[in-house]
Phi, psi and omega in degrees: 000324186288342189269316201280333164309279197319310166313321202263337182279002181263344200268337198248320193231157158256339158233121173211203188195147157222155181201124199259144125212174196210104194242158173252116184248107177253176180191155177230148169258144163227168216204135172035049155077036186232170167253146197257309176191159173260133150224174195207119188240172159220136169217140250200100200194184184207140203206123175248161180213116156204157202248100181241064194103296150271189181247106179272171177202134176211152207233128169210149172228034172235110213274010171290143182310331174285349191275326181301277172333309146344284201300311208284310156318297187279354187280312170309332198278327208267270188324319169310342205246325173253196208303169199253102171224175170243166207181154172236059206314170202295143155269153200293128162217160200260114180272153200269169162298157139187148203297138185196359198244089178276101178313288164357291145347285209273001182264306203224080172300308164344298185261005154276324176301306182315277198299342186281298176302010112314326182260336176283328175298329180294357192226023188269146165274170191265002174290343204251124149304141136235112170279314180194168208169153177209149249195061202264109109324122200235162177194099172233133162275100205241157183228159151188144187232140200224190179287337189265359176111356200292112175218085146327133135228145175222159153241151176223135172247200204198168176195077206258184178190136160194142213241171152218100201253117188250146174231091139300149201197128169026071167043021181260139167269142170212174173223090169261156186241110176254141178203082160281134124303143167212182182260321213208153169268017154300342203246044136226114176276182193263329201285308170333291199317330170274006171268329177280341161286324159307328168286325152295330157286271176006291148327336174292323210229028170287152156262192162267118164305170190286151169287140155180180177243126182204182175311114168225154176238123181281139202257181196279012194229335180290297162342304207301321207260344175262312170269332152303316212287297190314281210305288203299356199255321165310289202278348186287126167302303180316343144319280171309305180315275189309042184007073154207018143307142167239032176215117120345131139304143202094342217248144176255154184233334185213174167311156159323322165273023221215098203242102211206134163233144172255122180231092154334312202254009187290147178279111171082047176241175217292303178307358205282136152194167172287340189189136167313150181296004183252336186109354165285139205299165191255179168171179221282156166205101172342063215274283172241124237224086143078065159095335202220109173351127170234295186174159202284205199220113180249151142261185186285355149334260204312294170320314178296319189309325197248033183037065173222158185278182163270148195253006171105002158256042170292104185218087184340094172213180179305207175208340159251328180229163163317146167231140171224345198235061115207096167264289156308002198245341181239163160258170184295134155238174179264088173265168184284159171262234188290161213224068176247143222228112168311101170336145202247209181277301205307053220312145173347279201336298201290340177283302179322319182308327195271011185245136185268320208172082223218181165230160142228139183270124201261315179218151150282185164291288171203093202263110145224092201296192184258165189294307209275281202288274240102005198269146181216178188188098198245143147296128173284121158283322196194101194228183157213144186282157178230122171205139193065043136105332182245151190291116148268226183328124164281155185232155160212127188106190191065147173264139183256082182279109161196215185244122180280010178280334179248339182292324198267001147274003205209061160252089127009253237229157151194145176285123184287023160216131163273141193225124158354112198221154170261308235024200245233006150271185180259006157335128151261091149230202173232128190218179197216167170283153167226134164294085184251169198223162208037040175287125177276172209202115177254060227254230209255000000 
């Protein structure tokens, strides 16, 4: 299929891109604390790019000749239609190694899902439902190829899981909904169900916090979605071409203790590859050095626009959940890669310990600040008040409100071990807790 692509797309355009994938999808459902049914899909597609003046894109998963022929036609008809620009696609450079491959996975997708949802039933209490859940394994093979010699291939696998755990009591009801990704499964263990059960008991016996302005320490997947959003949104060329970046280079922006890398190359992280959805090698890339803005992240758009190479962020994703098996159905945009925020001296305990009086927040309702101000304003889904140094009440509700543009001045603390995270976006990172001070609470 890849040659008969290649023939018929040499015949239409002189500059183009193809981006082949091919994913194993198994999955389990489970239901009323039962497994309801297994499946095991493959999906299959193609994705074209060509620049005949503008830039065209067309899409496919029907590997027939007329259909090829079709795609390849509206991606041409489409570029012929907008606006006129330049551009180039990456020339072939030699990319790192990098872990990206859960064996397990990729020899038996089947029997990992089957036994990892087996082992979250043996370990459900019979006070807690999972009215549903799911159990997904990815293993995709992807190629691109492009007009400059550019011929690629990576593998990958994925792992997502996501449960809605109900618990009642003297007629009270609650629900948590955890809905992770990882590349492999040690990094979501089966051992997580009892902290997310806990948090579902808790919840029975939450109160609503007090309105005030305090101490709060934010958990690694809550970081992602909050200081991620910013930072990588800030730090994107597109951001800088289009003059609506708030960050310089040179410039401090947040506290000192505040270290932020876009790292392509971290082992097993959700963004981790050897080489950008463009075919450019991926790497490490400084965003913020002790506070202070060092520089932006380009795809090969954006680099050309601003006379730069590209820095390996061209990167296929959603716009709400992760995509991992039609990937080829989107284009590359310039996103930040893995989101990692250099770990600090401190341990939890010990950032918790220095607090008199304070929350900490484990998960939001949907912390998605706006992009432009930084300004944002979430519900707690699932906290705790911390007073004297120690963890009390759990709290649920109250609004957490401010600017993370002020927030990343008033960073306390960060925890010295950072751990692989989703949140609760299409975000990928590695975080650690951060402490911030004067946050307001809009509580009772």
């Amino acid at each position: 299929m890849r040659d008969l692509i290649l023939k018929q797309v040499k015949k239409s355009a002189k500059e183009y891109e193809i981006y082949l994938q091919k994913t194993e999808i198994n999955e389990i459902h489970i239901q009323k604390n039962k497994i309801g049914f297994i499946d095991k899909t493959v999906n299959s597609g193609y994705g074209i790019r060509i620049h005949d003046r503008g830039m065209g894109f067309s899409s496919s998963n029907i590997f027939s000749n007329s259909a090829i022929k079709q795609t390849i036609k509206n991606a041409l008809k489409s570029s012929r239609m907008t606006q006129k620009v330049d551009f180039n696609f990456p020339t072939p450079k030699k990319s790192k190694k990098v872990k990206t491959i859960d064996k397990p996975i990729r020899d038996n997708g089947e029997a990992v899902v089957r036994n990892y949802a087996k082992q979250i039933l043996k370990s459900i209490p019979k006070d807690i439902l999972i009215s549903f859940g799911k159990v997904r394994a990815y293993d995709s093979q992807i190629q691109i190829m492009n007009s400059e010699g550019l011929d690629s291939k990576r593998e990958e696998t994925n792992f997502m899981l996501e449960l809605s755990l109900i618990i009642e009591k003297a007629g009270k009801k609650v629900e948590f909904w955890p809905h992770e990704y990882r590349r492999r499964i040690k990094d979501l263990p089966v051992s997580n169900l009892k902290q997310w059960i806990k948090i579902a008991r808790d919840q029975l016996i939450a109160v609503t916090p007090e309105t005030e302005r305090t101490t709060i320490i934010f958990s690694p997947n809550t970081v992602l979605d909050g200081l991620g959003s910013i930072i990588g949104s800030h730090s994107s060329g597109a951001a800088k071409v289009n003059g609506v970046s708030k960050f310089n280079p040179g410039e401090k922006i947040a506290s000192e203790n505040l270290t932020v890398i876009s790292d392509g190359l971290y082992p097993y992280g959700l963004m981790t590859s050897g080489f950008d959805d463009e075919g450019v090698p991926q790497r490490k890339n400084i965003l913020i050095d002790n506070g202070i803005f060092k520089a932006y992240v380009y795809d090969q758009y954006y680099g050309v626009r601003d006379n730069r190479e590209s820095t390996g962020n061209g990167l296929r994703q959603g716009d709400t959940f992760f995509v991992f098996d039609v990937k080829y159905g989107g284009l590359p945009g310039n996103r930040i890669s893995n989101f990692y925020v250099e770990p600090g001296k401190k341990t939890l305990q010990k950032l918790i310990g220095e607090v008199k009086h304070g929350i900490l927040v484990d998960h939001f309702s949907w912390l998605v600040p706006d992009p432009t101000s930084g300004n944002f304003s979430s519900e707690i889904r699932a906290g705790y008040y911390i007073d004297n140094g120690q963890i009390s009440k759990p709290i649920k509700g109250g609004l957490v409100a401010g600017n993370f543009f002020e927030l990343m001045k008033n960073i306390s603390g960060i925890s010295n071990k950072a751990v692989i995270t989703s949140g609760g976006t299409v975000l990928a990172g590695v975080c650690p807790y951060i402490r911030f001070e004067e946050v307001q609470i809009a509580g009772k």
